[in-house]
C-alpha positions as CSV (number, residue, x, y, z in Angstrom):
1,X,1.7,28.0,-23.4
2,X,1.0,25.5,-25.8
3,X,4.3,24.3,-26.5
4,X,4.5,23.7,-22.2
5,X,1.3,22.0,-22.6
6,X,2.4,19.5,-25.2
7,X,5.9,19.2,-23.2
8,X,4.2,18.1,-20.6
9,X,1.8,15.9,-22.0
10,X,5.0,14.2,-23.4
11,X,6.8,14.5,-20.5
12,X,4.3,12.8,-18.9
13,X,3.7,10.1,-21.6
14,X,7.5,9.1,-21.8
15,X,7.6,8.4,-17.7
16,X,4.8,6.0,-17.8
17,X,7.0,4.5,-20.8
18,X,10.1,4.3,-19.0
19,X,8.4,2.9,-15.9
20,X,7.0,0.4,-18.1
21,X,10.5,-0.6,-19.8
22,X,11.3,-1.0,-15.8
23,X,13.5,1.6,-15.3
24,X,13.3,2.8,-11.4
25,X,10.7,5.1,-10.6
26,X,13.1,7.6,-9.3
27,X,15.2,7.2,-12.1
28,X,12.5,7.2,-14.6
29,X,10.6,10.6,-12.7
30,X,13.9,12.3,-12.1
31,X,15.1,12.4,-16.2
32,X,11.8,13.5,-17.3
33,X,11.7,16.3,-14.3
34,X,14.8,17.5,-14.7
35,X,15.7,17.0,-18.3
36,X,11.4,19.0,-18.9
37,X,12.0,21.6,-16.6
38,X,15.7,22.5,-18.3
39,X,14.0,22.5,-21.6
40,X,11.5,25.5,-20.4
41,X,13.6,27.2,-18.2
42,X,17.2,26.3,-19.0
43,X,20.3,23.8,-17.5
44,X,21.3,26.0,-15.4
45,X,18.0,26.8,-13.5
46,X,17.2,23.2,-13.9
47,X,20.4,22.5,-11.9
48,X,19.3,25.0,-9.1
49,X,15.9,23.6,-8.4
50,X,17.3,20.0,-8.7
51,X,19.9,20.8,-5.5
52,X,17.4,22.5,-3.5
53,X,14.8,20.0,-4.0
54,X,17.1,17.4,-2.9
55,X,18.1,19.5,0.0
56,X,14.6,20.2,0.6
57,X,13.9,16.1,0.5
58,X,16.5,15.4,3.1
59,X,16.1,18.5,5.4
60,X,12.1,17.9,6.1
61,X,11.3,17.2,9.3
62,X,8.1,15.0,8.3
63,X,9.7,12.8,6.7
64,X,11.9,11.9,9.3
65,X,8.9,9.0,10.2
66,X,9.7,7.1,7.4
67,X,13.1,6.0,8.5
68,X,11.9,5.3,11.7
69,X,8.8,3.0,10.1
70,X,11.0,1.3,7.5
71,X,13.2,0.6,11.0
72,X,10.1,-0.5,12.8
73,X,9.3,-2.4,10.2
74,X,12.8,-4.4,9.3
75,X,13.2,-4.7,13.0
76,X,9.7,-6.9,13.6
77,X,10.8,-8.9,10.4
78,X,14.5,-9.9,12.4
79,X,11.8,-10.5,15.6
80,X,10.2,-12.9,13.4
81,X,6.9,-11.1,14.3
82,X,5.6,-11.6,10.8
83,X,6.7,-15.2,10.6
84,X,5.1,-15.9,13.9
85,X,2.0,-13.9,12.9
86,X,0.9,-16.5,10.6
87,X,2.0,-19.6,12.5
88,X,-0.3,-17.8,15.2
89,X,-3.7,-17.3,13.0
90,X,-3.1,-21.2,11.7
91,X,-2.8,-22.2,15.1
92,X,-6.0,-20.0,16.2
93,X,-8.4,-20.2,13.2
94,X,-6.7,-22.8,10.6
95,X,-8.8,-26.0,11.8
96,X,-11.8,-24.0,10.5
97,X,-13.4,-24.2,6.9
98,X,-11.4,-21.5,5.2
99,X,-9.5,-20.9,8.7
100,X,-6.2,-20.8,6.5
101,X,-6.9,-18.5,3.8
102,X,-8.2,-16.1,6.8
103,X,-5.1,-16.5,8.5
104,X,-3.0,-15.8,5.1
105,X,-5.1,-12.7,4.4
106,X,-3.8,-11.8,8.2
107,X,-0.6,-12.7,7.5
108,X,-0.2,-11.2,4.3
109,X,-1.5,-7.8,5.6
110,X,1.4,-7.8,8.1
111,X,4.0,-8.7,5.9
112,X,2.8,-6.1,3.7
113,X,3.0,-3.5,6.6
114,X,6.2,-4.3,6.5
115,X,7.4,-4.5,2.7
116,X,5.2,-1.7,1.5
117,X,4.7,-3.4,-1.6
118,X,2.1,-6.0,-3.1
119,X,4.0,-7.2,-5.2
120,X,6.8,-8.6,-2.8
121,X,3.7,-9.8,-0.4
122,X,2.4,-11.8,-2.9
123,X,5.8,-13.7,-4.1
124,X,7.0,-14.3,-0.6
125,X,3.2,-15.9,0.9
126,X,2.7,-17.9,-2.3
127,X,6.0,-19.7,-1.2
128,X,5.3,-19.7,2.0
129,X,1.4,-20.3,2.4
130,X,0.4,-21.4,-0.9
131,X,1.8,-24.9,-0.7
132,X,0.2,-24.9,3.0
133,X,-3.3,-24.4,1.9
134,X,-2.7,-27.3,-1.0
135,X,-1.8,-29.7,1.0
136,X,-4.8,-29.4,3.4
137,X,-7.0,-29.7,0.1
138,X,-7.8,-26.4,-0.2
139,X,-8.4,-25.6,-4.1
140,X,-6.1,-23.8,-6.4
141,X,-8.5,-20.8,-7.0
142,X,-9.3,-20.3,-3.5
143,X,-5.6,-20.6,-2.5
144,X,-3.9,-18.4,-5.2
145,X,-7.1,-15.6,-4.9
146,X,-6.4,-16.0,-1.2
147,X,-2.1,-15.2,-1.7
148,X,-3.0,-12.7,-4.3
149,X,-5.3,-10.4,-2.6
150,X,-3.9,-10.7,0.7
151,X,-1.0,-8.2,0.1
152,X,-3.0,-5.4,-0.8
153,X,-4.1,-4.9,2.7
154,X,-1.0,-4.2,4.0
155,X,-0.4,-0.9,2.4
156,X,-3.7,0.5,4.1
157,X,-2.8,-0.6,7.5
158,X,-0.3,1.8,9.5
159,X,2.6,2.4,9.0
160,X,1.8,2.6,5.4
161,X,5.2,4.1,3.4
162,X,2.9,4.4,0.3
163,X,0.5,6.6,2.5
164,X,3.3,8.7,4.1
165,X,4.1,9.4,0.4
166,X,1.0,10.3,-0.8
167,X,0.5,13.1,2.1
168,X,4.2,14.3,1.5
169,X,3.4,14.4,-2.1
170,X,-0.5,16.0,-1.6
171,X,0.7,18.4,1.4
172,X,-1.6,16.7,3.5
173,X,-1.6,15.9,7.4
174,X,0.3,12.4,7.8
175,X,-1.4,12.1,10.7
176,X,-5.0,12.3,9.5
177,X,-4.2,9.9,6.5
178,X,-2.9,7.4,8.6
179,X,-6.3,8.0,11.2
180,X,-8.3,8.0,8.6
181,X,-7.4,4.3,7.5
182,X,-9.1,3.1,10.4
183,X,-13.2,2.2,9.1
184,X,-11.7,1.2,5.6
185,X,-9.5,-1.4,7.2
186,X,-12.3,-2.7,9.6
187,X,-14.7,-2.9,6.6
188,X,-12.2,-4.6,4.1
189,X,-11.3,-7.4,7.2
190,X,-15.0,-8.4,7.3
191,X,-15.6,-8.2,3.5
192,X,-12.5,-10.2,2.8
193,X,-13.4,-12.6,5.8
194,X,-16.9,-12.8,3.5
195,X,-15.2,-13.9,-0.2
196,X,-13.5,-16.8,1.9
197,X,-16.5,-17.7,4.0
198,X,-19.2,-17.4,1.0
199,X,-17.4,-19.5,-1.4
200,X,-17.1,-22.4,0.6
201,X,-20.6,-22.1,1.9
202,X,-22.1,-22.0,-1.4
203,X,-19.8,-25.0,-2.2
204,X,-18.0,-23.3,-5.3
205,X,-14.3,-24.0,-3.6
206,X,-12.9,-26.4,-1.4
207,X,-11.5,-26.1,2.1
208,X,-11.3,-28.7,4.4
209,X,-11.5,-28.8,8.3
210,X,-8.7,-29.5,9.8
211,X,-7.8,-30.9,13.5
212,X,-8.0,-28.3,16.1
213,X,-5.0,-27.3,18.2
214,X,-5.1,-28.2,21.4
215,X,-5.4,-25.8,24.4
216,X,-1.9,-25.1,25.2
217,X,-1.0,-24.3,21.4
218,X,-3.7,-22.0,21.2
219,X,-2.6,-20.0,24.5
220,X,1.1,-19.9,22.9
221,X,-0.6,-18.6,20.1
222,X,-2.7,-15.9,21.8
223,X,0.6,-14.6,23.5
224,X,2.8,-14.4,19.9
225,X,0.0,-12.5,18.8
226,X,-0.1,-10.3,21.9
227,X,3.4,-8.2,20.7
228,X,2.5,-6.9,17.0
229,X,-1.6,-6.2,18.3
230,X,0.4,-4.2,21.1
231,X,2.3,-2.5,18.5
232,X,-0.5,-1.2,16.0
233,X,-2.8,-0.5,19.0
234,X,0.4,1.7,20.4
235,X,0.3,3.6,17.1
236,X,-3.4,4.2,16.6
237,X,-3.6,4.9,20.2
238,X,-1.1,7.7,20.6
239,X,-2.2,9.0,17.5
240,X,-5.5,9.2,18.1
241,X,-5.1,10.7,21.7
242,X,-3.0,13.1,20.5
243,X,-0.3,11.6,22.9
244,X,2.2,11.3,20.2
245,X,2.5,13.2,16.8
246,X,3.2,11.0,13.7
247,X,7.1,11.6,14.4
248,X,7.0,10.7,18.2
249,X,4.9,7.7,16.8
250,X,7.0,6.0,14.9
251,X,10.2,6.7,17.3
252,X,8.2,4.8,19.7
253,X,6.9,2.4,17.5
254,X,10.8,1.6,16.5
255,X,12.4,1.5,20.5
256,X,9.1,-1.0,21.5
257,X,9.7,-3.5,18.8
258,X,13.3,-3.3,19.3
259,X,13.1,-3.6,23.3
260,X,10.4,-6.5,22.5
261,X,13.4,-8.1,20.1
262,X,16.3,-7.6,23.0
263,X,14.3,-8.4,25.7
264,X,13.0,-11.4,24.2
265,X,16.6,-12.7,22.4
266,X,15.1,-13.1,19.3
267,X,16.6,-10.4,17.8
268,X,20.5,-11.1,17.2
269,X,23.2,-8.6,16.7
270,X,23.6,-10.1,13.2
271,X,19.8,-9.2,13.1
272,X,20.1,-5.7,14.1
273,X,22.7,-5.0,11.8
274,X,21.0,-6.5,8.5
275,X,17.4,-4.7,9.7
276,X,19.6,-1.3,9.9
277,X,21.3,-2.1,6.4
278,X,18.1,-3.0,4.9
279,X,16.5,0.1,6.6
280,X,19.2,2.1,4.8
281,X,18.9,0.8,1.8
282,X,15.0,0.8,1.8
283,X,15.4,4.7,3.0
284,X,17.9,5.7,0.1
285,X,15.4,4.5,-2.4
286,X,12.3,5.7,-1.0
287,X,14.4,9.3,-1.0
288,X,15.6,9.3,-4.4
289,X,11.8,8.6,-5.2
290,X,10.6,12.1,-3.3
291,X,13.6,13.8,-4.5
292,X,12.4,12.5,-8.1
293,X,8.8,12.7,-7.4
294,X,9.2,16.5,-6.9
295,X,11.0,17.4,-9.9
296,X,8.6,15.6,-12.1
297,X,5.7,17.6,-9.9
298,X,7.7,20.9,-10.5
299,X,7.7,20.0,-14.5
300,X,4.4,19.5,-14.8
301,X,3.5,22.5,-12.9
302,X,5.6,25.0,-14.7
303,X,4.4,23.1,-18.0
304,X,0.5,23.5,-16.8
305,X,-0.4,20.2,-17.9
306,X,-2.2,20.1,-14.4
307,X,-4.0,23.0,-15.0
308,X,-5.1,22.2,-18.2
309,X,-6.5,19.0,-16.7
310,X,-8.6,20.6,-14.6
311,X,-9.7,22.7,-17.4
312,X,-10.7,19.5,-19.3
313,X,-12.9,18.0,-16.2
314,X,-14.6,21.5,-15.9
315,X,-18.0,20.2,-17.3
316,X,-17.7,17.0,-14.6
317,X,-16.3,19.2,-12.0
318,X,-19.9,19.7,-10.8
319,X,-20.4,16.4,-9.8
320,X,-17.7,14.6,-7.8
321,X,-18.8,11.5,-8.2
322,X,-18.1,11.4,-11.9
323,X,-15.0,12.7,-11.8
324,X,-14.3,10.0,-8.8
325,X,-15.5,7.3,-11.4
326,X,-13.4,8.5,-14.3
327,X,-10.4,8.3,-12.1
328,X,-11.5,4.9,-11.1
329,X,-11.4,3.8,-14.7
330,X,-8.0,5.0,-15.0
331,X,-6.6,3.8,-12.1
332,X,-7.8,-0.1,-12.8
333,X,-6.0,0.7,-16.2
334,X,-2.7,1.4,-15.1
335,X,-2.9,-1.5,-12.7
336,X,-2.5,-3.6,-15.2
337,X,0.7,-2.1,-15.8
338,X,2.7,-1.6,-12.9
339,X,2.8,-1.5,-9.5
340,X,0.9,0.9,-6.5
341,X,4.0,3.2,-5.5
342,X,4.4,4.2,-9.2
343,X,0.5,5.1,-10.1
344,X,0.4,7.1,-7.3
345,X,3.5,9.2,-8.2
346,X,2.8,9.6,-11.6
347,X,-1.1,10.9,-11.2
348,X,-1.0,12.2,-7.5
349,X,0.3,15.5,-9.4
350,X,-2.3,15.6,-12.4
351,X,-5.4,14.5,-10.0
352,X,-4.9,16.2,-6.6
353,X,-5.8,19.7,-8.7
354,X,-8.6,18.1,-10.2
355,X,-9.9,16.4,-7.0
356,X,-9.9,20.0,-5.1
357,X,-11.5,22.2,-8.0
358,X,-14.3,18.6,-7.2
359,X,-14.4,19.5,-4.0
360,X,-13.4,16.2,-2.7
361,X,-11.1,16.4,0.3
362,X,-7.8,15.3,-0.4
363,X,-7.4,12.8,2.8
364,X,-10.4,10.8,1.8
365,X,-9.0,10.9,-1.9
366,X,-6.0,9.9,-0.6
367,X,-7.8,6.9,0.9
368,X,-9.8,6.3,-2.2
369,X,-6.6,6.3,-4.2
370,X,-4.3,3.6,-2.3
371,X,-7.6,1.4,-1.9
372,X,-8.1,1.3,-6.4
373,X,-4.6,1.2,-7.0
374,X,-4.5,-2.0,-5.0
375,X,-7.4,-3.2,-6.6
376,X,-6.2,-2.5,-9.7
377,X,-3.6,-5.1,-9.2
378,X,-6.0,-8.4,-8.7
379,X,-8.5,-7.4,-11.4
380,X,-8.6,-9.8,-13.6
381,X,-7.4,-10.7,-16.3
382,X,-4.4,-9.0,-16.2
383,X,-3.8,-7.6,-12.7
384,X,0.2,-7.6,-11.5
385,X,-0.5,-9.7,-8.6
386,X,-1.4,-12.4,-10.7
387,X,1.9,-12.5,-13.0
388,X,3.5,-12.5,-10.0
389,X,1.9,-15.7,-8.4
390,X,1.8,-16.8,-11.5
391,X,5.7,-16.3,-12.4
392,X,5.9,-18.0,-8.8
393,X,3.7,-21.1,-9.2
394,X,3.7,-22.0,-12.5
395,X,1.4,-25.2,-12.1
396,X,-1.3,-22.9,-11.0
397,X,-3.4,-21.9,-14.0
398,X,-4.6,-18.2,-15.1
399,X,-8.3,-19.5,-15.2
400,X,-8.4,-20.9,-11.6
401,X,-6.4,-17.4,-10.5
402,X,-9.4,-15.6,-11.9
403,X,-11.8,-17.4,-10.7
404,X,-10.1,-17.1,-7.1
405,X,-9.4,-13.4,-6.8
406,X,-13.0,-12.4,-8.1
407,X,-14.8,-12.6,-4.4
408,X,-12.3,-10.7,-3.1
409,X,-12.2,-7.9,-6.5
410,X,-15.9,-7.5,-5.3
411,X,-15.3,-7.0,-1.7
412,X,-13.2,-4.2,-2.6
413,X,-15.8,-2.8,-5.4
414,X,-18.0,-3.0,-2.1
415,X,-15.9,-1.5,0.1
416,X,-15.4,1.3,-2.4
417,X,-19.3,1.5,-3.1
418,X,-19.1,1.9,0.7
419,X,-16.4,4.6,1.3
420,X,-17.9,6.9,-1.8
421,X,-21.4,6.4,-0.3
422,X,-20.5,7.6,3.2
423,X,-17.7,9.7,3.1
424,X,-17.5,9.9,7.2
425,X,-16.1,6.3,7.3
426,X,-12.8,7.9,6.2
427,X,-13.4,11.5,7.7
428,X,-14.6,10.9,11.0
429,X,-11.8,10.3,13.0
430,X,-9.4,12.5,11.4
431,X,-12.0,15.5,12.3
432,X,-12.9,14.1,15.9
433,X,-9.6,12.7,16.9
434,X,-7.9,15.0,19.7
């Protein structure tokens, strides 16, 4: 037992090493699962539970949403919902003091949706709304703390990949976690809208009014914005109603953005085919990650190293809201490190044990989990989103990116002070929805 213990612990120890050398997550989880459990039970039962898992992988009918979300998704982009998404919030709200950081934080959210990854949020809006924000004289820090903390909405808002994961992963109901994103996203929208709004009040950044648009632009606006509110409503709707279950969801959610594409012409058949390439591709990956994901979560498991976790938070385990700070802690750690889809794989396994023998419930840790790791990533000094920008926008300088992001690293400390003090902001409408 020992010996599994200590594989374990080196098990995991050399996957957060190889995810930090950037070897692919899959890659990185898969070698460590299958090369850990072959050293305990032998190659060839190692080589059995590899094929069933990946048969297992493909074969679930849960996960037969994320294709049709990655779709959904890749389809909007060829729409150019996302593009026009933005252009619409600076049309609406951009004459406004701090109108265009608002409408990047929008904008940024979407894309998000739609990438499932921070990182790639926060590269593509600094070249696209960074340099818009300068050159109406908004300041460095509020610009870059704008770009850099806008992404990490997106991957709370449905149809989160990264959330589909994590209840794949935790055996929870997809379609609770995906309800129960609802008063977190309302509350981070308003705090968010705050660390723009109070900065500029207090005159500590600069952001210029601009001239308003005039009526006709801002009813062109209204109707751009009109197909991707449809859409989200569509999903939170049917799910909410029961109408739809996650699966019938995000088949819908796919045929209304394409229909709004066809019917509209502004998706091409050049478009269709690079969204269903990139779908494919996107798929494959996310895959090999589950298929990888659950043979590291089989090694651990047959080492104990879970088990003995739990053993080791035993005197905490009386009070949930320790244990919930320690994992805090750790979480804002490894955000210096790497990036959201990889935290989550690598201590989903370790702390979903640890969480129930708490007595938290797993969708509103689930919640609690997504929400740090983002914030892990804009915490200063050394969060990922900010070597990104800054990798991006050289000029830009780490001191002003500090001082940027930290209004919107205390929203979320808020929103999280929130959240752990009333638990029914996540749990209510998973538990009352039909």
């Amino acid at each position: 037992m020992i010996d599994g213990l200590m594989m374990g612990g080196l098990g995991f120890a050399a996957a957060i090493v190889l995810v930090l050398l950037e070897v692919p997550v899959a890659v990185a989880l898969g070698l460590v699962g299958l090369g850990g459990a072959a050293m305990i039970l032998g190659p060839g039962a190692a080589a059995t539970i590899g094929a069933t898992t990946i048969w297992d992988s493909l074969t679930n009918y849960t996960l037969t949403m994320l294709p049709l979300f990655v779709l959904m998704g890749n389809l909007a982009a060829q729409s150019g919902l996302s593009s026009r998404l933005y252009r619409s919030m600076t049309t609406l709200i951009g004459h406004r003091r701090g109108g265009l950081s608002l409408a990047t934080i929008g904008a940024s959210a979407g894309f998000g949706m739609i990438s499932g990854s921070s990182l790639a949020t926060t590269a593509t809006m600094g070249r696209i709304a960074l340099p818009e924000m300068r050159a109406a004289g908004y300041s460095n820090a509020l610009a870059s703390g704008t770009v850099a903390a806008g992404g990490t909405l997106g991957i709370l808002i449905p149809p989160s990949t990264v959330l589909v994961i994590y209840a794949f992963i935790a055996e929870q109901s997809i379609r609770a976690m995906l309800l129960a994103t609802a008063g977190p996203i309302l509350i981070a929208v308003t705090l968010y809208a705050l660390a723009v709004w109070l900065p500029i009040r207090l005159g500590w950044q600069a952001a210029p009014e601009r001239a308003r648009a005039d009526r006709a632009e801002r009813r062109a606006a209204l109707r751009e914005l009109l197909p991707p509110l449809g859409v989200f409503g569509l999903i939170m709707g049917g799910l909410y109603t029961g109408l739809f279950t996650a699966n019938e969801t995000a088949a819908i959610g796919a045929a209304v953005v394409l229909a709004y594409g066809v019917l509209s012409r502004r998706l091409t058949w050049a478009g269709f085919l690079e969204a269903a390439m990139d779908t494919a591709l996107t798929c494959g990956a996310l895959y090999l990650v589950l298929i990888a994901a659950n043979l590291f979560n089989f090694f651990l498991a047959l080492s104990g190293l879970p088990f003995s976790l739990t053993s080791m938070f035993a005197g905490v385990l009386d009070s949930p809201l320790t244990v919930i700070l320690l994992m805090l802690v750790i979480y804002l750690v490894l955000g210096t490190l790497m990036d959201s889809l990889a935290m989550l794989l690598l201590t989903v396994p370790l702390f979903v044990p640890v969480a129930q023998a708490a007595g938290i419930d797993l969708i509103w840790f689930g919640i609690f989990a997504v929400m740090v790791v983002e914030m892990g990533l804009i915490t200063p000094p050394v969060g990922m989103n900010l070597f990104v920008l800054k990798t991006t926008n050289p000029e830009i300088r780490m001191v002003e990116l500090w001082k940027g992001v930290t209004p919107f690293v205390l929203a979320d400390f808020i929103r999280l002070l929130i959240i752990i003090a009333v638990p029914a902001i996540v749990l209510w409408l998973p538990q009352n929805a039909f």
